[in-house]
C-alpha positions as CSV (number, residue, x, y, z in Angstrom):
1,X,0.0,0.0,0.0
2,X,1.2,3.8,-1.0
3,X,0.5,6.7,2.1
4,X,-2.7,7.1,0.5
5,X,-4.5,4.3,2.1
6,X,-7.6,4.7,3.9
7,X,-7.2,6.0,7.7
8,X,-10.3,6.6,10.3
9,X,-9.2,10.4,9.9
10,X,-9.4,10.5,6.4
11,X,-11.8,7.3,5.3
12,X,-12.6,5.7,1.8
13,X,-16.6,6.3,1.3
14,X,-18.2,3.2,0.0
15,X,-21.4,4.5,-1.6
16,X,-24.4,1.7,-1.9
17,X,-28.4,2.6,-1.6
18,X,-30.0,1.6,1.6
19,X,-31.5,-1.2,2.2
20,X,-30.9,-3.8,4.1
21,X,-29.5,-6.3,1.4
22,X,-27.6,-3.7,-0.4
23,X,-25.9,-2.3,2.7
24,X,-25.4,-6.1,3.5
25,X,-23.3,-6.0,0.0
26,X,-21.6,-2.9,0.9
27,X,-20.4,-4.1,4.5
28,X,-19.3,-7.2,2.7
29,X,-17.2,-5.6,0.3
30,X,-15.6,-3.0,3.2
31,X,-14.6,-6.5,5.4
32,X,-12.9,-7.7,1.9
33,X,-11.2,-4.7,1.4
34,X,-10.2,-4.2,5.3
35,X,-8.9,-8.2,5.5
36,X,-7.0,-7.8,1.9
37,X,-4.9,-4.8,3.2
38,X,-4.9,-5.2,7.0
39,X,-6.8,-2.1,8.0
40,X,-9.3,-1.3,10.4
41,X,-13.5,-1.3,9.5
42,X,-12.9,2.2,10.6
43,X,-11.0,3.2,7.5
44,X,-14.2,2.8,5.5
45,X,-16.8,5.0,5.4
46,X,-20.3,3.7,4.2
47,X,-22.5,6.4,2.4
48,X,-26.1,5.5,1.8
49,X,-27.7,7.2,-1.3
50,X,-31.2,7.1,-2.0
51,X,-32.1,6.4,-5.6
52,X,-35.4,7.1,-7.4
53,X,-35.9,3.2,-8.0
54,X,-36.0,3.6,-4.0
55,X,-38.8,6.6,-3.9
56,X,-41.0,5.3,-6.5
57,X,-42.5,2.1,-5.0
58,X,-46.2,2.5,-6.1
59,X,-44.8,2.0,-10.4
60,X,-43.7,-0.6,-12.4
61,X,-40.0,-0.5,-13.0
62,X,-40.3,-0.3,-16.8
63,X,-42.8,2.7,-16.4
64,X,-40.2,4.9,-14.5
65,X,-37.2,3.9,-16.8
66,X,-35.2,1.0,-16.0
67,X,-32.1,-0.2,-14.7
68,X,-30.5,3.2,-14.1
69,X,-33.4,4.2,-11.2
70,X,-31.2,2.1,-8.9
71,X,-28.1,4.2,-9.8
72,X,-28.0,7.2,-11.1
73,X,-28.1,9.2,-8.1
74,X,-25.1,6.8,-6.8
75,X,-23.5,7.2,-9.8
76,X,-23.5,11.1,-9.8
77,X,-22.0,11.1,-6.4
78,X,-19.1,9.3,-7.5
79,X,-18.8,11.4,-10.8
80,X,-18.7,14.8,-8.1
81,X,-16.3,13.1,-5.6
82,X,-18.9,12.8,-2.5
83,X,-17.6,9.3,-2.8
84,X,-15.0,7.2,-3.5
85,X,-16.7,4.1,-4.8
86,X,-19.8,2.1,-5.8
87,X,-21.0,-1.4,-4.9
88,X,-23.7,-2.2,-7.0
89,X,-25.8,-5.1,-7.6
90,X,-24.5,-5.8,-11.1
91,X,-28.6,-7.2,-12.3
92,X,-29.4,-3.6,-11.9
93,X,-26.4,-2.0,-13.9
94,X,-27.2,-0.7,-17.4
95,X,-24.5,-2.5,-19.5
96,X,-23.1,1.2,-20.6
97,X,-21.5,3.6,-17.5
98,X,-21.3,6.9,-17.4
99,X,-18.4,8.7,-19.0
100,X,-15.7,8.8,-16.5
101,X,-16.4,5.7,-14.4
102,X,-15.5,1.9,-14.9
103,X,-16.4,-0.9,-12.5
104,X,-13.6,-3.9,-13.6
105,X,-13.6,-5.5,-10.0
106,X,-16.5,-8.1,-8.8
107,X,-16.7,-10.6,-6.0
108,X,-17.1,-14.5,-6.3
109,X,-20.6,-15.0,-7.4
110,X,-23.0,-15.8,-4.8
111,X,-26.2,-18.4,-6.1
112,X,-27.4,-17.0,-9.0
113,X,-30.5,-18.9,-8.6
114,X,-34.6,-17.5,-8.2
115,X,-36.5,-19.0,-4.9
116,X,-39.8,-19.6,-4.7
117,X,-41.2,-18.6,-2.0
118,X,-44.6,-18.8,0.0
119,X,-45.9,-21.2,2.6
120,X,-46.4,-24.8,1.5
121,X,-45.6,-23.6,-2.2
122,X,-42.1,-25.8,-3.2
123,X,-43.4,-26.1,-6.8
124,X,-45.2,-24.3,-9.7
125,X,-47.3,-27.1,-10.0
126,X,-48.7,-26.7,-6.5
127,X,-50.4,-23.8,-7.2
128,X,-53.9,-24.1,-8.6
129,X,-55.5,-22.7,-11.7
130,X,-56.5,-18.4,-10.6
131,X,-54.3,-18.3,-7.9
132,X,-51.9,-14.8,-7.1
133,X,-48.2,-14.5,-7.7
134,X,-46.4,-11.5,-6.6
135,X,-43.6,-10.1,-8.9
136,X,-42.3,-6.9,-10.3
137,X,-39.7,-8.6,-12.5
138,X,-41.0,-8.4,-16.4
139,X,-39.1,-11.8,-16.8
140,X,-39.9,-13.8,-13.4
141,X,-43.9,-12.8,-14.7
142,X,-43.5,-13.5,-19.0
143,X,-41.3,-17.2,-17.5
144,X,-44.1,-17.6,-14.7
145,X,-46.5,-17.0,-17.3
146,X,-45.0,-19.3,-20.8
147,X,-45.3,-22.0,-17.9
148,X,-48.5,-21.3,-15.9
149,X,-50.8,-18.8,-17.8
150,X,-53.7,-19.8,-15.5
151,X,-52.2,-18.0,-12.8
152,X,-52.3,-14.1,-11.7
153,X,-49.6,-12.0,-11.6
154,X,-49.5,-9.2,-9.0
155,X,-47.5,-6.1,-9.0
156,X,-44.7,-6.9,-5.8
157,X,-42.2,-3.8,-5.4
158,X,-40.1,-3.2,-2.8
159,X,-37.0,-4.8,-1.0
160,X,-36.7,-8.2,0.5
161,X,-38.5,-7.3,3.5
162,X,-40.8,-5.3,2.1
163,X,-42.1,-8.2,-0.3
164,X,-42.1,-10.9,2.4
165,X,-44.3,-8.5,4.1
166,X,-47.2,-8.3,1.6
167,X,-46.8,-12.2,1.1
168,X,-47.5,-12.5,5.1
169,X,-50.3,-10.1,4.3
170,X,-51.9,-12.0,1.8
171,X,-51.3,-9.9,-1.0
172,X,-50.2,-13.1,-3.0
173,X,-50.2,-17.1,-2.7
174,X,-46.1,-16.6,-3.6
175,X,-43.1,-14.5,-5.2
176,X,-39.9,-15.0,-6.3
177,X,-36.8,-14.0,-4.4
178,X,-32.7,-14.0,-5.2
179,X,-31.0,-17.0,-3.6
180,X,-28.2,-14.5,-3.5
181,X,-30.1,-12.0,-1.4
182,X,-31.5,-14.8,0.9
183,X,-27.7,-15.8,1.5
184,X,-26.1,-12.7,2.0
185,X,-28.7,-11.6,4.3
186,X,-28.8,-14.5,6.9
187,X,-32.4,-15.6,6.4
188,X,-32.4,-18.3,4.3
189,X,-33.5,-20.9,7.2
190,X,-36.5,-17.7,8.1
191,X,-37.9,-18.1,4.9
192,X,-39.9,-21.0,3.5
193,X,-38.0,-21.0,0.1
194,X,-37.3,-23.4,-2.4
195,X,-34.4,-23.0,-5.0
196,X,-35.2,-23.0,-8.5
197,X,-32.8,-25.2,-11.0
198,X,-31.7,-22.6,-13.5
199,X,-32.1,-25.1,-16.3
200,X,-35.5,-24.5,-15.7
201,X,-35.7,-20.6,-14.3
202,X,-33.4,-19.0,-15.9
203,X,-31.7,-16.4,-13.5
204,X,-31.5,-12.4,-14.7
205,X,-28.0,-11.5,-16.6
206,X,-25.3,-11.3,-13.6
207,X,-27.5,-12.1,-10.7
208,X,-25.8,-12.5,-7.7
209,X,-22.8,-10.7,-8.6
210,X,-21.4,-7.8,-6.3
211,X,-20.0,-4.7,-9.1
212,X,-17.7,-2.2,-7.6
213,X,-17.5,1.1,-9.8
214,X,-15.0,3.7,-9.2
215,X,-13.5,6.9,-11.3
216,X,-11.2,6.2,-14.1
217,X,-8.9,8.0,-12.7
218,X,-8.5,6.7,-9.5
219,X,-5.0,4.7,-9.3
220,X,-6.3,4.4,-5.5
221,X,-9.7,2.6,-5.8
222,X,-7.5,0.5,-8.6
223,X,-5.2,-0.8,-6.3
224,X,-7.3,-1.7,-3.5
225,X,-10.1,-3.2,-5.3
226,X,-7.4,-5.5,-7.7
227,X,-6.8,-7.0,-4.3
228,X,-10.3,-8.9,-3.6
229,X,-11.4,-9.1,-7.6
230,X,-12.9,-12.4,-8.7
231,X,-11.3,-13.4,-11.9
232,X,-13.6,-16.8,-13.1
233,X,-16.5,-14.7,-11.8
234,X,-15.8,-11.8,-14.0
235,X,-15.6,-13.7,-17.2
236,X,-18.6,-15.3,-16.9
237,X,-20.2,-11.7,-16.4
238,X,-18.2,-10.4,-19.2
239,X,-20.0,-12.9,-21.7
240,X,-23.8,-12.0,-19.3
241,X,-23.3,-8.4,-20.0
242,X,-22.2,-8.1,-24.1
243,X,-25.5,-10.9,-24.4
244,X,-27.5,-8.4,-22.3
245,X,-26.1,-5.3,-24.8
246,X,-26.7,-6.9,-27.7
247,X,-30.9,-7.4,-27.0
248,X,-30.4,-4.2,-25.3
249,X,-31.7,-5.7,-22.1
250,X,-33.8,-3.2,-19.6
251,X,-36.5,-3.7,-17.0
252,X,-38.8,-3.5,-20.1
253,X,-37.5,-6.8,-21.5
254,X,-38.2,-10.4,-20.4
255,X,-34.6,-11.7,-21.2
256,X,-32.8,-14.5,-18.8
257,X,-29.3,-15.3,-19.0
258,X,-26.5,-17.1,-17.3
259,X,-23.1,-18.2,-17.4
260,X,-20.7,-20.7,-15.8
261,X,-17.3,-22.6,-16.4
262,X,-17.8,-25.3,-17.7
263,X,-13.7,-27.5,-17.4
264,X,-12.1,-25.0,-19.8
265,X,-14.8,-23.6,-21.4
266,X,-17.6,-20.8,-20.3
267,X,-20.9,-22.1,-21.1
268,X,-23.8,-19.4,-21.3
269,X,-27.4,-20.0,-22.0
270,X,-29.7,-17.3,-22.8
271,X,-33.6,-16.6,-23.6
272,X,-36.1,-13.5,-24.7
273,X,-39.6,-13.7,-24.2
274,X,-42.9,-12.4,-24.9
275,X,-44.2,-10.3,-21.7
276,X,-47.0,-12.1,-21.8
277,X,-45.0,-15.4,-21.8
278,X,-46.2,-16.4,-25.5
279,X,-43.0,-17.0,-27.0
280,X,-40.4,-18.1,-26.0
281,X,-37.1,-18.4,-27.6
282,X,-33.6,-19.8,-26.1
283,X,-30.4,-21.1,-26.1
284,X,-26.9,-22.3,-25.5
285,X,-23.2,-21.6,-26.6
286,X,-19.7,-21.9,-25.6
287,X,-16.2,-20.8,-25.9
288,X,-12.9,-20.1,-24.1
289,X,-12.4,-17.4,-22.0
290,X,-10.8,-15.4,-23.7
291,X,-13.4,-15.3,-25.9
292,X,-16.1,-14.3,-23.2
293,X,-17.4,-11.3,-25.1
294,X,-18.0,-12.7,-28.4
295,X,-19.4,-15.7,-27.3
296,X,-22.4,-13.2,-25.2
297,X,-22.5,-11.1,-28.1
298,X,-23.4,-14.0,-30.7
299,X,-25.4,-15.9,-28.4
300,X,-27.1,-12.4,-28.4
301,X,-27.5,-12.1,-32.2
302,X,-28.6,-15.6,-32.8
303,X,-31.8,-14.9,-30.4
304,X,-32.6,-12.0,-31.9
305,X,-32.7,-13.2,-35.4
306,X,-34.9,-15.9,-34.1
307,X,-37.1,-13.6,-32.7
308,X,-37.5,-11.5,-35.9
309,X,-38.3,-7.5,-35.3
310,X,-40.4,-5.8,-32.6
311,X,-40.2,-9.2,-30.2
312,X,-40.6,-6.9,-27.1
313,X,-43.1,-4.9,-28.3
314,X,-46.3,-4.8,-26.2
């Protein structure tokens, strides 16, 4: 380390939005950093920042604009120097950043897998024909549907809490959940969940996967983050993210996608659907590593000329 390291008199400020799982990610990331160079929790600084995906609660995510509504306002802070850097949830990052910033450092994936979740629900199949599903994902409710299109889908916003509240409410029979955010919050053994294989739910581009964005400029940030970056995890995101660019994936469009090594080889699977669950359209390539990129990018352009123009159109 150089004589800029972080001290308690002159902290780095972690920036993350504020609730419980993401500060949960943030604290995990300042105990990485903190073991990696032998300094104190008190050389960190965490900084919550309230985002508009936060505010707006009563709108579907696609009405209100997407994946940035969980990071612009984050993202501006780290642009004006109020912070030092980011720690995103990288299912929420828009595959482009901001001029000026750069996240190349990511954690050791967490289980990318959905959860259903609801009292005495384990499977699809035992829900009957009418009955409620709470979701604000447009591709957990267009795969619910292509599988189950007897069943009602329910508008679920909110964080983890939040949604297991209006399930103990009543508001629906069940929901889906991140395995990831079940883990990294302690609660998995609180929560009647059941894992879902991803060969038959597939997850959303780069879930569970902890992001840390910084300025390009910062030798710093560089230099501390190389020390607790994830290498086989990144390449599997790297091929998640250029699939994700090419179908110019947003909260408006059902698309599922997943990566994983495979002996010397990534393997990543992909689908679009219909919202309504209608059509569905998937599959499967691999390549080397070194070829993570291309191999998202034509697994991308492959779907799409399955799906022929205005697929995501309402």
């Amino acid at each position: 380390m150089t004589d800029t390291v972080p001290t308690p008199a002159s902290p780095l400020r972690i920036g993350t939005r504020g609730s419980p799982l993401a500060l949960a990610q943030a604290h995990e990331v300042r105990d990485r950093l903190a073991a990696a160079h032998d300094l104190p929790e008190t050389a960190f600084e965490i900084v919550v920042i309230k985002t508009t995906g936060d505010r707006v609660l009563d709108r579907p995510l696609g009405e209100i604009g997407g994946k940035g509504l969980f990071t612009r306002e984050i993202e501006e802070a780290l642009l004006a120097g109020t912070i030092d850097m980011a720690v995103h949830s990288m299912k929420d990052m828009p595959v482009e950043q901001p001029e000026g910033l750069v996240i190349d450092c990511c954690l050791e994936r967490e289980d990318p897998r959905d959860a259903l979740v609801g009292e005495g629900v384990r499977s699809l199949d035992d829900l009957a024909a009418g009955e409620v599903v709470g979701t604000s994902s447009l591709r957990r409710r267009a795969q619910l549907l292509a599988r189950r299109p007897d069943l009602k889908v329910v508008e679920f916003r909110g964080n983890v809490q939040t949604r297991l509240g209006k399930l103990a409410d009543g508001v629906a029979r069940c929901t889906f959940l991140a395995m990831a955010g079940l883990r990294r919050l302690g609660i998995l053994d609180e929560v009647p969940a059941t894992p879902i294989p991803v060969e038959e739910m597939l997850p959303a581009v780069a879930q569970g996967v902890i992001g840390v964005e910084r300025r390009v400029d910062d030798g710093r940030a560089a230099a501390l983050l190389a020390a607790i970056h994830h290498p086989p995890t990144w390449e599997c995101l790297v091929a998640e993210r250029a699939f994700l660019r090419v179908l110019d994936g947003s909260c408006r469009t059902p698309i599922g996608g997943h990566a994983v090594r495979v002996g010397s080889e990534i393997l990543l699977r992909g689908e679009i659907l219909r919202p309504d669950g209608s059509v569905r359209h998937a599959h499967r390539m691999r390549a080397v590593p070194a070829l993570a990129e291309e191999l998202g990018e034509g697994l991308g352009r492959y779907l799409l000329r399955l799906a022929g123009p205005g697929f995501f159109e309402d």
